[in-house]
N, C-alpha and C positions, 0 to 999 in steps of 0.2 A: 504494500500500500504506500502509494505517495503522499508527502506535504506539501504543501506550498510554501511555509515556512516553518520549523521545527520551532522555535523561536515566541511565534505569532498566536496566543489564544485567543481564539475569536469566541463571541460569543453565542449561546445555544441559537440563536434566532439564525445568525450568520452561517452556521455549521448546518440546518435542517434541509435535507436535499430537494431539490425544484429546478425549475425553471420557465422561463417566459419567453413569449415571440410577440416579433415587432416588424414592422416595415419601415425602413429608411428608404427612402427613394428608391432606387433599384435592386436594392439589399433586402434579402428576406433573413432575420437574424436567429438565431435560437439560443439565448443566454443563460447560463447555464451555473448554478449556485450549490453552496452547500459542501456537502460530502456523497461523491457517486459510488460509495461503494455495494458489496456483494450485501450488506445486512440489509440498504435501501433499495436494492434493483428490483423486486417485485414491484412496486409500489411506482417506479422508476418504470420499468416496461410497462404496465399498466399505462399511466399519461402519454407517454410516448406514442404509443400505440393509435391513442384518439387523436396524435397530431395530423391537420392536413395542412398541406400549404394552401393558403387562401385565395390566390391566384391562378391562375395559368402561367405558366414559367414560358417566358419568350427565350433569343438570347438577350435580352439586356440585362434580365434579374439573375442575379445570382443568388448562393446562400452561405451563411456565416458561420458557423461554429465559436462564440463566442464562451469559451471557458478560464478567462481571468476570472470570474469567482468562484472558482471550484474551488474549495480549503481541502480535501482528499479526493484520491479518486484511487482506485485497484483496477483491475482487469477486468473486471463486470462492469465499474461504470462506464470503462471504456470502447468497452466492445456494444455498451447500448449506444454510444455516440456513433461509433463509428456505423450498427447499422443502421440509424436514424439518416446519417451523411449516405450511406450508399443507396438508401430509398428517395431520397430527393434527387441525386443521380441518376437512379433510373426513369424518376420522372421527369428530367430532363434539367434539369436544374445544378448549375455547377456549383457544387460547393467545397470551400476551403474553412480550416480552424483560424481562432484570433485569440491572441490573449495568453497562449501557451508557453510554462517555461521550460529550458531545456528538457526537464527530467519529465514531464508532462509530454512533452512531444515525442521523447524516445518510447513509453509504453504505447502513445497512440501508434504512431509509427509499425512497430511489431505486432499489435492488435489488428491492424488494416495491414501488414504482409503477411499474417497466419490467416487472414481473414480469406485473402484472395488467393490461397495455394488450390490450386486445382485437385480435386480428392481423387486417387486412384478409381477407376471405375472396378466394378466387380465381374468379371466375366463369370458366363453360366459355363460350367463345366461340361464337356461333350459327355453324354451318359454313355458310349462304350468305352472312351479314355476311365471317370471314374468308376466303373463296373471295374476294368482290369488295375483300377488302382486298391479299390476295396477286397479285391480278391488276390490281389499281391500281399496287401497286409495280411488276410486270415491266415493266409498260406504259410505266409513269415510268422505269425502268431502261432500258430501250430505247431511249426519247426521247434520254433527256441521251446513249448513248454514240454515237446516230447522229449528235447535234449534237456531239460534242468530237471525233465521227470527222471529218467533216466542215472542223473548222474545222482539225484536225489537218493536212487533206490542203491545206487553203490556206496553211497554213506551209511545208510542204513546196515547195508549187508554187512559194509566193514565194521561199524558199530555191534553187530548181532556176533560177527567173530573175535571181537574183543571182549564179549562177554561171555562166548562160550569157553575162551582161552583163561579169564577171571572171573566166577563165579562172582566175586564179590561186588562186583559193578550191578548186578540185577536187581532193580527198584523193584521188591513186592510190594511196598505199601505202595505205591503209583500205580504199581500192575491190578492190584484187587481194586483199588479205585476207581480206574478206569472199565473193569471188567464188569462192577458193578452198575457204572452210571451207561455203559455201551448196552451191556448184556441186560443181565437182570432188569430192566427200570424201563427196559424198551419192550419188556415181552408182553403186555395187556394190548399195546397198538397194533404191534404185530399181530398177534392171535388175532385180533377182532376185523384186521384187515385182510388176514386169510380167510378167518373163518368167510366174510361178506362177498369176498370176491369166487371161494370157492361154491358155496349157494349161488352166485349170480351165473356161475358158468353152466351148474347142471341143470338149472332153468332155461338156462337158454339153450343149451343142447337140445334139452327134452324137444322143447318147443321147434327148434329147424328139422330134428329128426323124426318129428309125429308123421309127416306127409308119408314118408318111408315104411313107416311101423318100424321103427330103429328105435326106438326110445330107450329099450333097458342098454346099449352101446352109447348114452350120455356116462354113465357110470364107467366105461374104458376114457373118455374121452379127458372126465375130471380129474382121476386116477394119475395119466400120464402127464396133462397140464401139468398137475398140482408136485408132483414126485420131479419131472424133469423143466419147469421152468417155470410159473408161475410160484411156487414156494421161494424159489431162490430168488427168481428176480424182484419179486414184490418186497423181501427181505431187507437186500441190500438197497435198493430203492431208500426205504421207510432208512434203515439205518444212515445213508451217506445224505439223506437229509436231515436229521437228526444228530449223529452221531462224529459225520463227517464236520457239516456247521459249527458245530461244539469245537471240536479240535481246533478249526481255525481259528475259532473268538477267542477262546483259551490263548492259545499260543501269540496273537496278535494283539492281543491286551498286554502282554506280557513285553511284546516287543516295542508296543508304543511308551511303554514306561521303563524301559533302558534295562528290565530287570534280567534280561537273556545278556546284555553285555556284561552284567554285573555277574553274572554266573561263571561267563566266562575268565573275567580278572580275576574270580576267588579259586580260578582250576578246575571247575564245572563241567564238563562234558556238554550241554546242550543234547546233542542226541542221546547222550545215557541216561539223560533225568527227564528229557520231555516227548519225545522221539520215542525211543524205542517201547517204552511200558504200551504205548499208543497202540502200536503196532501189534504187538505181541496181542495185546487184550482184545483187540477187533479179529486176530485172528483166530482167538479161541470162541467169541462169543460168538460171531458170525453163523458157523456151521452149527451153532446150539441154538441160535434163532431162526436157520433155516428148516432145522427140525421141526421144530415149534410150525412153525410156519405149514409144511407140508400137513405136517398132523389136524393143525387146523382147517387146512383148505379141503382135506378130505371127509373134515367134519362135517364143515358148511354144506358140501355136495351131499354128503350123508342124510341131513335133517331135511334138504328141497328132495330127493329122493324118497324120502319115506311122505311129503308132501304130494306129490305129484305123481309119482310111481307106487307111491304104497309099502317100500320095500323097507320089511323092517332089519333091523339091525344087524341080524344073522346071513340074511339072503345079501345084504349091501357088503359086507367083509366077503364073503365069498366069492363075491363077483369084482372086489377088488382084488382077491387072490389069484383070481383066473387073469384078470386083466393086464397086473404089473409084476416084476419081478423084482431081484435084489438090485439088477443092474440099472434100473430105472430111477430107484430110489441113488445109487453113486451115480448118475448120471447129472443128476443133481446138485447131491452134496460135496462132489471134487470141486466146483466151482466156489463153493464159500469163501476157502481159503483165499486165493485167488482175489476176488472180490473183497475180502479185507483188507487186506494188501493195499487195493490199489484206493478204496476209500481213506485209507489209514494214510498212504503217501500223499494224496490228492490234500487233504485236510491242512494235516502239518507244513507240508510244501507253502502252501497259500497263506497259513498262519504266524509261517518265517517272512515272508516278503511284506506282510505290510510294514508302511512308513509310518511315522508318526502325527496323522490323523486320524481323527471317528468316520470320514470318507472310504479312506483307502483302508480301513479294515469292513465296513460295510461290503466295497465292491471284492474285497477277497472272498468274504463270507459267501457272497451270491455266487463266484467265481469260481468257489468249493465246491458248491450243491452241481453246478450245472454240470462242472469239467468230471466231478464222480460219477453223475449217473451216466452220462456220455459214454464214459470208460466203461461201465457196470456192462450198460448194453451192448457195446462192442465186442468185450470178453464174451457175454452170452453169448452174441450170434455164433463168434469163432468158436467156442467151444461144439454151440449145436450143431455145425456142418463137421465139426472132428469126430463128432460122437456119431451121429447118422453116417458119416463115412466111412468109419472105422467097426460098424455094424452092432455101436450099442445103443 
């Protein structure tokens, strides 16, 4: 903010911003008082706003800028002068400032050449150029998180043979913690999600299979869903949103309050205290929720079964004996591990890279759930074209 004189206290009447127009003979003036600053500029644009020139501008009138009484001005009152001066320009009307001291004239000056910089214009982007640039990035975003997943996973491994080389490195109290809040505490949602989804399939068998007279073949149908991919994959679903999430926020809370560096300056391992118990515990619980999970889905088909077919409890196990085998049920559960695994890297990974905001641990957290289940289903398909190829 400028003065006109540091020196000079004027008084409150003298300092109230305003100003006035006048006609001098061929001069149209606009005199200008007070103080133009940013706390006066509404009030300031407002007036300004309702100015018109009174006349028709020929060439003989000109217009004035008369700011000798300005006691302050900043960059707001200047740039309302200055577009007050460029509107009487384009009405045609030449005007120039009066009155101005140096240091007055240097801010108008640079207010009127930032004023007249010409603004880059925005070109619209060719939509095949940004189609092949948005798909350059996913592509690159892919790349780097398979390689940091990756390298991620050989930290772990070497971490898992440092502890099998030193027993004494193994966190059980983090191990049963984790086992408990992954495993145990997740089995009512699971259950109740197999059980709903395993009743919704043999409903619906029943019902596309009536026209056939195939109805009591919904019962093969639930059977092997529920034994080779619907128990697992509903599982690890429900977990790597749940279980996986956790891990991230956990770990990323931890990292936006410095307390993983602080681990490390005391000789802390990192992977042996937050990492691996992780790991370990999703990979025992997993295959015990996958369980759960089948048991229940062959529940749910059981109960619409005695619903809809009639079949009570004795006829319904028999006809799952006939239907599935042992190999159906490990057709299954060989994928849990597998599937903890990569929930379990997926979490922590994303719970190590946040920075230090409640931003970039949000977009970890979402970043967690999506890139696990992505992976979840990935692994499934591969495993189901191994297993049908390899003729289990």
């Amino acid at each position: 903010m400028l003065k006109r004189d540091h020196q000079l206290v004027l008084p409150t009447q003298a300092r109230a911003p305003g100003f006035r127009v006048e006609l001098r003979g061929t001069t149209f003036r606009l005199i200008a008082t007070g103080a133009w600053t940013v706390a006066e500029a509404v009030r300031l644009d407002t007036a300004l706003k309702r100015l018109r020139v009174p006349i028709p501008p020929t060439p003989d009138f000109t217009g004035e800028m008369d700011i000798a009484g300005i006691a302050e001005i900043d960059t707001a009152g200047a740039w309302l002068l200055q577009r007050t001066a460029n509107a009487w320009q384009a009405s045609g009307l030449r005007t120039h400032y009066a009155g101005a001291t140096e240091a007055f004239r240097v801010l108008i000056e640079e207010v009127q050449r930032r004023g007249n910089i010409e603004r880059p214009k925005l070109e619209k982007p060719n939509p095949l150029t940004q189609f092949g640039e948005d798909m350059t990035k996913t592509v690159t975003s892919v790349w780097r998180d398979a390689v940091q997943l990756t390298a991620f996973l050989g930290e772990v491994t070497a971490a898992l043979g440092r502890m099998i080389r030193q027993p004494w490195r193994f966190r059980r109290t983090s191990f049963v913690h984790h086992l408990d809040h992954a495993g145990f505490r997740a089995v009512p949602i699971i259950a109740l999600i197999c059980f709903l989804i395993g009743a919704v399939v043999m409903q619906q068998g029943v019902v596309q299979l009536k026209p056939f007279g195939a109805e009591p073949f919904a019962v093969n149908m639930v059977a092997i869903l529920a034994l080779r991919e619907v128990g697992i994959l509903l599982t690890a679903i429900m977990v790597a949103g749940r279980s996986g999430s956790a891990f991230t926020a956990e770990i990323g809370s931890m990292k936006m309050r410095e307390e993983i560096d602080a681990m490390r300056t005391l000789g802390i391992d990192p992977m042996d205290t937050l990492v691996l118990p992780r790991v370990l515990a999703l990979v025992v619980a997993l295959p015990l929720l996958t369980f759960i999970g089948d048991i229940m889905g062959l529940a749910g088909g059981g109960l619409m079964a005695f619903v809809v077919l009639g079949l009570d409890t004795t006829n319904y196990l028999d006809k799952l004996h006939e239907a599935v085998d042992y190999l159906h049920f490990m057709a299954g559960m060989i994928k849990a591990p597998f599937a903890a695994v990569i929930i379990a890297l997926v979490g922590c990974l994303e719970g190590l890279k946040v920075e230090g905001s409640a931003e970039s641990l949000g977009k970890h957290v979402t970043s967690a759930v999506v890139k696990a289940i992505f992976l979840v289903i990935i692994l499934d398909a591969v495993f189901a074209m191994f297993l049908s190829g390899i003729g289990v």
